[in-house]
Structure formats: structure tokens, C-alpha cells
C-alpha positions in Angstrom: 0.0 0.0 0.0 1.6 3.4 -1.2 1.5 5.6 2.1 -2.2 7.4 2.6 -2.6 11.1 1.9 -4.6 12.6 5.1 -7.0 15.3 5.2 -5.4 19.1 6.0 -6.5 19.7 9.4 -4.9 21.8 11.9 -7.1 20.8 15.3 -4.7 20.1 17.2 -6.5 20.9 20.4 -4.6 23.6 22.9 -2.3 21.2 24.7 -1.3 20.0 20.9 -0.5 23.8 20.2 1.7 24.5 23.0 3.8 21.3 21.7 3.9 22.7 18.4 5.0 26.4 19.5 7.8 24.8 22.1 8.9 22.7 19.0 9.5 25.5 17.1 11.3 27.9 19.5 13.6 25.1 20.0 14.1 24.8 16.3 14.5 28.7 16.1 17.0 28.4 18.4 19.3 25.6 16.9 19.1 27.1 13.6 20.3 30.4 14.9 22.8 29.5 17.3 24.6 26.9 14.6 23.5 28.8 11.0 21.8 31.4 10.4 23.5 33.4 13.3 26.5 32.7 12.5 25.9 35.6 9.7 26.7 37.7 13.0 28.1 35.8 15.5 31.2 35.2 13.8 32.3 39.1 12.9 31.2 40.0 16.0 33.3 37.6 18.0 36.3 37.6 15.2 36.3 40.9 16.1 36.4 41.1 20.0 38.7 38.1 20.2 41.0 38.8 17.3 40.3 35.3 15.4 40.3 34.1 11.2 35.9 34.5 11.0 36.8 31.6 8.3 38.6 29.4 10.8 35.6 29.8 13.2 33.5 28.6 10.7 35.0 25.2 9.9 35.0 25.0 13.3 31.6 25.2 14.0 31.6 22.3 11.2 33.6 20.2 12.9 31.8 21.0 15.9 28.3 19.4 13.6 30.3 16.5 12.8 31.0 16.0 16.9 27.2 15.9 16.7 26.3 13.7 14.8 27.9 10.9 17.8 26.0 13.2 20.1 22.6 12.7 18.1 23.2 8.6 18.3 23.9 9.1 21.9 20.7 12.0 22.4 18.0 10.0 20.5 19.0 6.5 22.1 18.4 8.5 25.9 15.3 9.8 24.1 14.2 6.0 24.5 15.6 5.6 27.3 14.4 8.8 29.2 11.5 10.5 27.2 12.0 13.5 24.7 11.3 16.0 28.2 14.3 15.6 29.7 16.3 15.2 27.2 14.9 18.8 25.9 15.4 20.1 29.2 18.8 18.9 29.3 19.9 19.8 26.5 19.0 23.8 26.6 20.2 24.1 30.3 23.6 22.8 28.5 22.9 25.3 25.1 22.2 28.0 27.5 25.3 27.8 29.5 27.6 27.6 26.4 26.0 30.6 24.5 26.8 32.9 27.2 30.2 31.4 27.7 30.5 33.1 24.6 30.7 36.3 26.3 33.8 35.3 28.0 36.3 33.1 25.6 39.5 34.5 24.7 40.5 32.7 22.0 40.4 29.9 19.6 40.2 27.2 21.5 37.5 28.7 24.6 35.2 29.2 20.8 36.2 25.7 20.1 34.8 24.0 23.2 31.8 26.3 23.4 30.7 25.4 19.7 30.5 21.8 19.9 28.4 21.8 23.1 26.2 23.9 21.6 25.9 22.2 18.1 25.9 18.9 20.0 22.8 19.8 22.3 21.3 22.2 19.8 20.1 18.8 18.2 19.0 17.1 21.4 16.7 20.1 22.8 15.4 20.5 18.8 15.7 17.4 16.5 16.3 14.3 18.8 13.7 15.2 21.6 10.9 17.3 19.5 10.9 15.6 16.5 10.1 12.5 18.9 7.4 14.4 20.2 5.6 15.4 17.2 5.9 11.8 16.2 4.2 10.6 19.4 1.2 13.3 19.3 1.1 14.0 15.8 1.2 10.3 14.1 -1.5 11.4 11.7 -1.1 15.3 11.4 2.7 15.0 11.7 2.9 16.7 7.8 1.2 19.8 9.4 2.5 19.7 12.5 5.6 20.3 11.3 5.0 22.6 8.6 3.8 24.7 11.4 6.7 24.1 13.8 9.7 24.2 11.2 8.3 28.3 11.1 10.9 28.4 14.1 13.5 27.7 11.8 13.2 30.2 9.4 12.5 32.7 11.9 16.2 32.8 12.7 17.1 34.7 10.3 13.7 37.0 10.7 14.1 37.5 14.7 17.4 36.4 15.8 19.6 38.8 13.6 18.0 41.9 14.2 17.7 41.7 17.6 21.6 40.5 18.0 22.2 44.0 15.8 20.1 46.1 18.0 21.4 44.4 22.0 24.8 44.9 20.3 24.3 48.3 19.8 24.1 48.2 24.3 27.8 46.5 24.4 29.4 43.6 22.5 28.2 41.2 25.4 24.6 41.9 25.6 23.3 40.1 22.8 25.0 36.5 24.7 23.5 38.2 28.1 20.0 39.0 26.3 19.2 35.1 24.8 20.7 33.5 27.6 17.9 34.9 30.1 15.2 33.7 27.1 16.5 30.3 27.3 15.9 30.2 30.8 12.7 31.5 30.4 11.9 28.5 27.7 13.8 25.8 30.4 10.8 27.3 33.2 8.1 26.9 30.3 9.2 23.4 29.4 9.4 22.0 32.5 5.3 23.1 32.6 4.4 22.5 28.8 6.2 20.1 27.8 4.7 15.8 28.3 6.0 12.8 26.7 2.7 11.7 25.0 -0.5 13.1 25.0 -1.6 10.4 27.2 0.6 11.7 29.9 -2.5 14.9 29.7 -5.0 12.7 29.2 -5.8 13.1 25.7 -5.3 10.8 22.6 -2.7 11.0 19.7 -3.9 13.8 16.8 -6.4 15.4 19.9 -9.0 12.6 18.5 -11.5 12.8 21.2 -12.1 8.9 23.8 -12.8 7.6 27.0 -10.6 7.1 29.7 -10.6 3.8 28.7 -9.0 4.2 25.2 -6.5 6.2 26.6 -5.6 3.9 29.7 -5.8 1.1 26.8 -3.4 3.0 24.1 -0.9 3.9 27.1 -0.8 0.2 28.1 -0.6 -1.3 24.3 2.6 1.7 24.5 4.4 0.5 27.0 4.7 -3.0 26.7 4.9 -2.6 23.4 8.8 -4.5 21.8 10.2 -2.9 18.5 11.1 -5.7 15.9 13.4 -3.1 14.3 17.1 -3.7 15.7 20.2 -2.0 14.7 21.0 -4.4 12.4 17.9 -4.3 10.4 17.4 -0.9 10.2 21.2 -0.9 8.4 20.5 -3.2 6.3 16.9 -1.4 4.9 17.7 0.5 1.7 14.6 3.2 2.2 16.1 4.3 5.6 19.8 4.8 3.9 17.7 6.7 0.8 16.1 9.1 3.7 19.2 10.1 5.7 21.8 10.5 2.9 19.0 12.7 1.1 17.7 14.7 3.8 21.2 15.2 5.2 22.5 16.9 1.5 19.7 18.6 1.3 20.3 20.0 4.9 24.0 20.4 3.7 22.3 22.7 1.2 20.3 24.8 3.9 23.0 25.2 6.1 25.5 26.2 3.2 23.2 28.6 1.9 22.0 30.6 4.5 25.1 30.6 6.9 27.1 32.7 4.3 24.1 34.5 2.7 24.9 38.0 4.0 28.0 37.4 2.8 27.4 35.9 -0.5 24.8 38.9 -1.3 28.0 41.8 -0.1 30.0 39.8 -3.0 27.2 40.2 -5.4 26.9 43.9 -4.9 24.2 44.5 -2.2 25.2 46.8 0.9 25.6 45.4 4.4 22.4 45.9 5.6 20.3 45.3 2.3 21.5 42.2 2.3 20.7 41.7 5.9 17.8 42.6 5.5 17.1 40.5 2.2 18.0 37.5 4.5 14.7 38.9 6.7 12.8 39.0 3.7 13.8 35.4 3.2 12.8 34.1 6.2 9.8 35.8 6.6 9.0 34.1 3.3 9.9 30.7 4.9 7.7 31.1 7.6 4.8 30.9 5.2 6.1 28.2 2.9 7.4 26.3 5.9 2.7 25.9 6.3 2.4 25.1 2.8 5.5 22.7 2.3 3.4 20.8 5.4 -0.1 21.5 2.8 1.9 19.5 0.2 3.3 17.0 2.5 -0.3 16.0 3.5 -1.9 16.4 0.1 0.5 14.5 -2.0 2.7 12.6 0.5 6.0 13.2 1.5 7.7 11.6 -1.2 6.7 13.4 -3.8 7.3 16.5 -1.7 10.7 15.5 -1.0 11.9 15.4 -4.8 9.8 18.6 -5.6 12.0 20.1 -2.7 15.2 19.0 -3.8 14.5 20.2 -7.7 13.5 23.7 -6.1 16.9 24.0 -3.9 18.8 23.2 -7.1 17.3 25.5 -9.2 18.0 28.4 -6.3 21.3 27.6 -6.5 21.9 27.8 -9.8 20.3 31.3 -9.9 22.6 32.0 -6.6 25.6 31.1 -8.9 24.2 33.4 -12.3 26.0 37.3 -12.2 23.3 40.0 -11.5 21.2 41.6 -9.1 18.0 40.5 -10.2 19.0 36.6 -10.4 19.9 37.2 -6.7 16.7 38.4 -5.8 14.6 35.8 -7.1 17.4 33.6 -5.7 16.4 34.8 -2.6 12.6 34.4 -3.2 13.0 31.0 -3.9 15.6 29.9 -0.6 13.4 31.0 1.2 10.5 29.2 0.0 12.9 25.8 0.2 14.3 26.9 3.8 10.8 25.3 5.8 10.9 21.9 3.8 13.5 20.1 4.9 12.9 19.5 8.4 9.5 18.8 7.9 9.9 15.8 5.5 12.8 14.0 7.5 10.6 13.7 10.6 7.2 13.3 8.7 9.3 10.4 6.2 10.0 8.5 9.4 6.8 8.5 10.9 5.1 7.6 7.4 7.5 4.7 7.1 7.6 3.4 10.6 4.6 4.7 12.3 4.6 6.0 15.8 5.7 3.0 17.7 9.3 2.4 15.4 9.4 6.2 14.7 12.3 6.5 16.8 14.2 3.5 15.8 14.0 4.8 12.7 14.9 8.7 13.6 17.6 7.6 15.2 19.7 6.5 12.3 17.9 9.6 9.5 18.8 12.3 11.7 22.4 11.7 12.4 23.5 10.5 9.4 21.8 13.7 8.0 24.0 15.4 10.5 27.1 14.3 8.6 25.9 16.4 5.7 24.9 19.3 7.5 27.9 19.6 9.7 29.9 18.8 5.8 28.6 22.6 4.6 30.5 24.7 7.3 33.8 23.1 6.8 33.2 23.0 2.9 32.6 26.4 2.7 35.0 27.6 5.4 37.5 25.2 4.0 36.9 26.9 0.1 36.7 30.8 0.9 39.5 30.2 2.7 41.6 29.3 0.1 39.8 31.1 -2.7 39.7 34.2 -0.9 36.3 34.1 -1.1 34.7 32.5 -4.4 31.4 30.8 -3.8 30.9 29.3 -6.7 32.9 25.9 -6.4 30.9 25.6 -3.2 27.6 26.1 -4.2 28.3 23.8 -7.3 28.8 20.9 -4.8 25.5 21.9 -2.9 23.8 21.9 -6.2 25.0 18.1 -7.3 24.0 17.5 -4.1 20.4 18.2 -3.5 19.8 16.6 -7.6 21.4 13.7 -6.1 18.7 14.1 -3.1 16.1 14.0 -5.3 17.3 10.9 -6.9 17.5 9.0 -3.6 14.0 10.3 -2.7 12.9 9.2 -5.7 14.1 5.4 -5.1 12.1 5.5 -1.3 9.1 3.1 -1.0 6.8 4.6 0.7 4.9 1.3 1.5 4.8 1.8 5.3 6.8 -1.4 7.4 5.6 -4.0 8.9 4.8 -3.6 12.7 
């Protein structure tokens, strides 16, 4: 059976929402502390600690690469633990190292500080809320996400600016200003934040039952013994199609936006047009980040998997073209493709695997989609570095990259696996 295309329906009920919101201010928060804020971070640390902005940035790659053990390690506590505390964990951890920020001295103080927060960026975001939208969402997982991946593209939107204008207090402020809001979201999470909707009393998808069902569905839960060991999930070639794919076309994300204020000086844009065209973008993500969930639902993640890898290509290839006007639409189009991606990897796993073997199954997409992402920081610190800044070799890898996605997407069969 080809996997089952579900009615667009965003009841989620109000415990549901909260789940969603949380989800996506932890996403928000990874993607701007290990990407998109980088577009500021970096000068502004370069600058106070007298450091190579290019050599920070292949660090911060190797630091995703460090990662990926950490996302075996996070999602197999995630079984062991619950998503909760690894969440909680894992921003107390985030929290702590983004204001250490405020105090390195050099090299090596960045060094340490940029792995533990790439490594638990991951656990409070993709390893524990990607296992919670799974376990309330088994149905409406297509839309929950497209709703909850808004987070991401809000980094560039929210993030930046108000970085530029607590900066504009004292160099230290901005690390001060977002370490007191993670606190505030460690406090909120502790309330908000439950395993399963069970744990609230309510049923997966907010479909309304008795006591009975729910007592029932928790019990069948818990005792419940995945067939789907280590072994097998290595050996299955749909799982290997899902991570290598998602993980180039994260590579492409992370490539993409990381550099993009930078890419847009080179093209001709002013500083802070092209910081504010990276605002534009994301604001435009936000939207498409609902309607990549819309096509998720209405024509099934596959399908919306090879559309989105086709799309990033395209982008890039206008990213690569000379001209102001090719960069615009350039623009237009990233970030339309910036929502996507996260969306599809979680919502692939739960349509493959279902809610009881989504995380056996998560466990081996979202690292190994790590590699990849980590891979774009190194590659393009690794090529500006030597090319005194010439994009273009770089971006021409992204772009084999996410045709190759589309391939692999493309060989998936999306008849869901056996229980």
C-alpha cells in the first residue's frame, strides 16, 4: 500500500499547540545559534577576540560533525528517558555555552563552546521534538511540522536583528540577552512540555475517547517490543535513501543561508540590504514552511521530498548566475525551500515506521543527515578560505548535491513497514 494522503486539518486541540510552539522555538534556536546566526556571531566575536571568521566557521563544522555521535547518543536517551528531559537537558547545556560566549578568549575557549552547543542544539530540537511530534502527531505530523519548522526560518527574521540592536548596548549583551530567554523556555518546558499526550490525558492527533481508550493505548505503549534492531534498520535501503537525502539537502540549507549575507556583499548588495534580504527570506519561509506541510499532507512526502530537492537546485543555480536581479529571485525561492526540509525527514519516518518504530528509525535519518549538514561549514569555510572568497565551487557541490537528493527520494518506497 503506497503511504495514505490525510485530510489538511490543523485541530490540534490547545495542549497539541503548545507542543507545536515549544517545538518551534527550540528549532528557532538551533538554527540560529549553529546557521543562520552565524551571519553575526562570527564578525562579532572575530572581532572582540581577534580570530580568522573563516577558521571559526570550519570549526563550527567540525563542531556538527562532533554531533552527529551526540545525536546517536541523544536520540538513544530519548528511549531511554522521554523526549522531556532530554529537551530540558539539553537547553540548560545550550544555554550555559551561548553565554560562555561572552567570555572566551580565544580559539580554543570558541572551540569548546561550539560543539556543546551544536551537539545539544540537536537534542533540545531534532532528537527530543521531533520524537514528540511523532508521538502526538502520528497522523497530522505533515502539518505539525510545517507549522513548527516556522521556528527555523524565523532565525534569520528575529534572531539577527535583535543581535544587531542588544549589540548596539555593548558587544556582550546580545550573549546576556538570549541566555535569560532560554531560561525562560527551560521554566516553560518544565510546565508545557509531556512525553505523550496520554501523559494529559488526551489521545494522539487530539481525536477525542474515553478514559478507557486512553488507559488502553498507554498500556498497548508500553509494553509494546520494536522488531526493528540496529541491524535491520542498516540493512533497509529506504532508511539509507532518507538520511543521505535529507542530510544533502540540509547540507544545502546550512551552506546557503550561513554565508548568505556574505554571498549577497560579493554580489553587490550593501551590508544591511543584504541583511535585511536575509529577513525577507525568512519571513518568506515562515509561510512556505505551512504550505510545504499542505503538500506534505496532500501528496505525500515523497513526492514532496523530490519537488523540494529540484527547487533547492534551481536556487542555486540562480545563486551562482552574475546580476542583481537573479539574486533576488534567488532569494525568493531559498526561502520558500528553507521550511521543507525538516518537515519531510521527521514526517518520512513517521510515514515509514509509524509512531511506535518512529524513533528506531529517527535515530539512524537524523544523524546521518548530520554528517551532511555539519559537511557545509567546513566545505565552505574550508573553500573561501583558500579562494579568498569565491562561492561558486561551493555552491556547485550543494547543487550536485540536492539533484542527487532528489534521486535517492525518488528510489524510497513509501509502502509503510511492517509492525
Amino acid at each position: 500500500m503506497a503511504q495514505e494522503k490525510q485530510k489538511v486539518s490543523n485541530n490540534f486541540g490547545v495542549r497539541g499547540w503548545l507542543i507545536i510552539i515549544f517545538f518551534g522555538i527550540m528549532l528557532f534556536l538551533n538554527s540560529s545559534l549553529t546557521a543562520d546566526g552565524m551571519n553575526i556571531i562570527l564578525p562579532t566575536l572575530a572581532g572582540k577576540i581577534g580570530t580568522d571568521p573563516n577558521a571559526m566557521l570550519s570549526l563550527n563544522g567540525i563542531g556538527g560533525w562532533i554531533a552527529v555521535v551526540g545525536a546517536f547518543v541523544l536520540s538513544g536517551l530519548v528511549q531511554k528517558i522521554g523526549p522531556k528531559k532530554v529537551i530540558l537537558i539539553s537547553l540548560a547545556i545550550v544555554a550555559v555555552s551561548f553565554l560562555s560566549l561572552s567570555f572566551i578568549k580565544g580559539m580554543a575557549g570558541w572551540a569548546v563552546c561550539i560543539i556543546l552547543i551544536n551537539v545539544f542544539a540537536n537534542g533540545m530540537s531534532f532528537c527530543g521534538g521531533s520524537a514528540l511530534i511523532a508521538s502526538w502527531f502520528p497522523t497530522k505530523k505533515g502539518m505539525a511540522m510545517g507549522w513548527a519548522t516556522m521556528g527555523n526560518n524565523m532565525a534569520s527574521a528575529v534572531f539577527i536583528p535583535i543581535f544587531s540592536i542588544l549589540l548596539g548596548a555593548s558587544v556582550n549583551m546580545p550573549f546576556y540577552g538570549y541566555f535569560i530567554f532560554m531560561v525562560i523556555m527551560f521554566i516553560l518546558g518544565v510546565v508545557i512540555v509531556k512525553n505523550k499526550p496520554e501523559e494529559c490525558g488526551l489521545l494522539p492527533d487530539n481525536d477525542p475517547a474515553s478514559v478507557e481508550k486512553v488507559k488502553a493505548l498507554e498500556e498497548e505503549m508500553a509494553n509494546y517490543k520494536s522488531p526493528w534492531t540496529v541491524g535491520r534498520i542498516l540493512k533497509d535501503k529506504d532508511i539509507w535513501c532518507a538520511g543521505l537525502g535529507y542530510g544533502l539537502l540540509f547540507m544545502c540549507t546550512v551552506g546557503l543561508v550561513s554565508q548568505f549575507v556574505a554571498r549577497a556583499v560579493g554580489v553587490g548588495f550593501e551590508q544591511n540590504a543584504a541583511v535585511g534580504m536575509l529577513s525577507i527570506a525568512a519571513v518568506i519561509g515562515i509561510v512556505a514552511s505551512y504550505l510545504w506541510g499542505v503538500l506534505d499532507t496532500k501528496m505525500g512526502t515523497k513526492v514532496a521530498s523530490i519537488i523540494l530537492a529540484i527547487f533547492f537546485a534551481i536556487a542555486i543555480i540562480l545563486n551562482i548566475l552574475p546580476g542583481h536581479a537573479t539574486f533576488i529571485i534567488y532569494t525568493v525561492m531559498l526561502g520558500c525551500a528553507l521550511g521543507g526540509n525538516t518537515n519531510f525527514s521527521t514526517s518520512m519516518c513517521a510515514s515509514l515506521f509509524g509512531r511506535k518504530n518512529f524513533q528506531r528509525a529517527f535515530n539512524f535519518v537524523f544523524p546521518v543527515s548530520c554528517i551532511f549538514r555539519a559537511g557545509a561549514a567546513v566545505i565552505l569555510g574550508a573553500i573561501l578560505g583558500a579562494t579568498g572568497g569565491n562561492f561558486t565551487i561551493a555552491y556547485l557541490v550543494f547543487m550536485v548535491g540536492a539533484l542527487i537528493a532528489a534521486v535517492l527520494f525518488g528510489c524510497i518506497n513509501m509502502t509503510p513497514k511492517e509492525e
